[in-house]
C-alpha positions in Angstrom: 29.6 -14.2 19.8 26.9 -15.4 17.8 23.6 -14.5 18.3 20.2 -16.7 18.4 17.8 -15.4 15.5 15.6 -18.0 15.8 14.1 -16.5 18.9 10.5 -15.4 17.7 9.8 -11.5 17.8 6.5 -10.3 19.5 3.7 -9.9 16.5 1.0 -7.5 17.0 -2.3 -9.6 15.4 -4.9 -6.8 15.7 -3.0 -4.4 13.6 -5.5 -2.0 12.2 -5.0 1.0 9.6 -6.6 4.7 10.9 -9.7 5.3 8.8 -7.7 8.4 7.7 -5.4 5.6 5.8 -8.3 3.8 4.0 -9.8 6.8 2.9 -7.2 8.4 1.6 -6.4 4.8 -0.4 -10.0 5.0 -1.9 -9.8 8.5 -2.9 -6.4 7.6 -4.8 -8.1 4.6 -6.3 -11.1 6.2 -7.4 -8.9 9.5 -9.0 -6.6 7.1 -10.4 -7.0 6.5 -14.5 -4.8 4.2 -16.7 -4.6 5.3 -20.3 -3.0 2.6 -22.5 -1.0 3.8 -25.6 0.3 0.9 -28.4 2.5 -0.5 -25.9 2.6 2.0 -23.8 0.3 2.7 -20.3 0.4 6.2 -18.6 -1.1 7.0 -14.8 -3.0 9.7 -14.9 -3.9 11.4 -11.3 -6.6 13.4 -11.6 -7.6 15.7 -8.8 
């Protein structure tokens, strides 16, 4: 009844992200601003 975990899983190496993915990441990045307040930070999106 137990099971053998130990048995290693098939890993895909050449995993890549669509360019669709990375652009939208850079466009959040870029419209991303943090505005720090005492001790306070607030993210602020803008579009």
């Amino acid at each position: 009844m137990a099971k053998i975990y130990s048995k290693k899983t098939l890993v895909i190496h050449s995993m890549k992200p669509k360019k669709e993915t990375i652009s939208f990441l850079l466009n959040y990045s870029k419209a991303l601003s943090i505005v720090k307040v005492d001790k306070m930070s607030f993210e602020i999106i803008a579009n």
